[in-house]
C-alpha positions as CSV (number, residue, x, y, z in Angstrom):
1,X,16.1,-33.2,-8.2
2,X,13.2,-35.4,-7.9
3,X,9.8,-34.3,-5.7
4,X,8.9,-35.2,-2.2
5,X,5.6,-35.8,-1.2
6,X,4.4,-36.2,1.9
7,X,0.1,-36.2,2.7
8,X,-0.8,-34.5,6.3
9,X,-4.1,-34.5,7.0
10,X,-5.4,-33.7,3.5
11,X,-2.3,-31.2,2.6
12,X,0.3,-32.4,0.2
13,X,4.0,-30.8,0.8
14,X,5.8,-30.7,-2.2
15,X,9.1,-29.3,-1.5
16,X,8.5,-27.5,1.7
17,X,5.4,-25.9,0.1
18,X,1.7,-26.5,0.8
19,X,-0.3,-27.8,-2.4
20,X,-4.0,-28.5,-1.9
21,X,-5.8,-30.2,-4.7
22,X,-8.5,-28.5,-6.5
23,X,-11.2,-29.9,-4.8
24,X,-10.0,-29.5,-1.0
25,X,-9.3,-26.2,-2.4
26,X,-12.9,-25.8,-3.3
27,X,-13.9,-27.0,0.0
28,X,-11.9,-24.3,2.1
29,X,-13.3,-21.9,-0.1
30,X,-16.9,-23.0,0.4
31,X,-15.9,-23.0,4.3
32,X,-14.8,-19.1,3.5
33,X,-18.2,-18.5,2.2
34,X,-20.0,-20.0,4.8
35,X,-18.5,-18.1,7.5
36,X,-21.0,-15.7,9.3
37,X,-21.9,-12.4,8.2
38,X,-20.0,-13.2,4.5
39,X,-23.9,-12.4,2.9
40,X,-23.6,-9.1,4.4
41,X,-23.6,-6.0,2.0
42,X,-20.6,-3.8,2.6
43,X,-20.4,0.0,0.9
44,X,-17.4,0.3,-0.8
45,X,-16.2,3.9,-1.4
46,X,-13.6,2.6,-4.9
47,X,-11.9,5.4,-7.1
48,X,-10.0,4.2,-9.8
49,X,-9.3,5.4,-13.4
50,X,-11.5,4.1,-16.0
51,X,-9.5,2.1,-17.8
52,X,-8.8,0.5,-14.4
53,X,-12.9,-0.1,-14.9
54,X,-12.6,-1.3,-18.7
55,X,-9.5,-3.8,-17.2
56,X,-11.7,-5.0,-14.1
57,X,-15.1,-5.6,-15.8
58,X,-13.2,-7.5,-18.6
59,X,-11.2,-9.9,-16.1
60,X,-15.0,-10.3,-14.2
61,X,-16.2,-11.0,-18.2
62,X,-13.5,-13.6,-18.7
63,X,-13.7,-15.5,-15.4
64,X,-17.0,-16.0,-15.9
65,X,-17.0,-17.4,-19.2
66,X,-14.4,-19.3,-18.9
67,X,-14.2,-22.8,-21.3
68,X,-16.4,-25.6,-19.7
69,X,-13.0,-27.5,-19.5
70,X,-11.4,-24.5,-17.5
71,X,-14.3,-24.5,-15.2
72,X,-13.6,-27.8,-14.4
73,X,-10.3,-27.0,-12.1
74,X,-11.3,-23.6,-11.1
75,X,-13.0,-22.2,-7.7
76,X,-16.2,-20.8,-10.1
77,X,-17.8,-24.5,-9.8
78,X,-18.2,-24.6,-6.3
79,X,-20.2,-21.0,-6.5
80,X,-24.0,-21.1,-6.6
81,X,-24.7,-19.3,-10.2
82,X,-26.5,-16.4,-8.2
83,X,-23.6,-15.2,-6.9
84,X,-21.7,-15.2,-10.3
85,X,-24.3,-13.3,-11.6
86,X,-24.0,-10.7,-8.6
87,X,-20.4,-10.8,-9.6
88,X,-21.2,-9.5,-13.5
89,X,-23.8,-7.1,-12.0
90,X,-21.1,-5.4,-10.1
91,X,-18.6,-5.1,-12.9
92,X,-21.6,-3.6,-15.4
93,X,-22.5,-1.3,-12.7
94,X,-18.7,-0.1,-12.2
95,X,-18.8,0.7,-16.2
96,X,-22.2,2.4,-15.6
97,X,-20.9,4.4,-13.2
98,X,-17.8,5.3,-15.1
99,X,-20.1,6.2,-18.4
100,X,-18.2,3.3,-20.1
101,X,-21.2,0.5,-20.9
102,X,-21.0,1.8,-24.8
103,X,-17.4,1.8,-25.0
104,X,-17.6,-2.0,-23.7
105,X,-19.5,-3.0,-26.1
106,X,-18.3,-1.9,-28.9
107,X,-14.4,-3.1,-27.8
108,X,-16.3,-6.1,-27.0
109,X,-17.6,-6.5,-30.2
110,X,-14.2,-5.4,-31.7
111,X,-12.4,-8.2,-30.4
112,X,-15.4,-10.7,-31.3
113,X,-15.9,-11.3,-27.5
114,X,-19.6,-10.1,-26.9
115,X,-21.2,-10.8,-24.0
């Protein structure tokens, strides 16, 4: 069955589904960020097991450092670099927390992924 494409204002329907490219896709995410109040600091009150911590700080670790040719088509271009480093500072402080930084590294360095 061959594809049907059909451009309203800026959207592409593809087969009754919604596909933005990666750049309009960056701009509504931008538009997110932008919104009033976003800079905020919220508390968040987060238990979860600490291998739930070991799986979330990787996941921050591997979005971050992703291949410069994965970077190209992902959301992380259109963010400024300080908040990608707010980003890493919140996953290293969820292993501080959990008593888990020394454990990190040495997987890290286990699996030749060092940080």
């Amino acid at each position: 069955m061959q594809a049907s494409y059909f451009w309203i204002s800026k959207l592409l329907i593809k087969n009754g589904k919604i596909m933005l490219t990666t750049n309009d896709v960056a701009k509504v995410f931008d538009t997110i960020l932008s919104i009033p109040g976003m800079n905020e600091l919220v508390k968040i009150d987060l238990k979860i097991s600490r291998k739930n911590v070991l799986l979330l700080n990787h996941v921050i670790e591997r979005g971050l450092s992703a291949k410069e040719d994965e970077k190209g088509s992902s959301l992380l271009t259109s963010i400024p670099e300080e908040n990608l480093q707010e980003l890493k500072l919140v996953g290293e402080e969820c292993l501080q927390k959990a008593g888990l930084i020394e454990l990190s590294e040495k997987l890290n360095a286990f699996s030749g992924t060092n940080k």
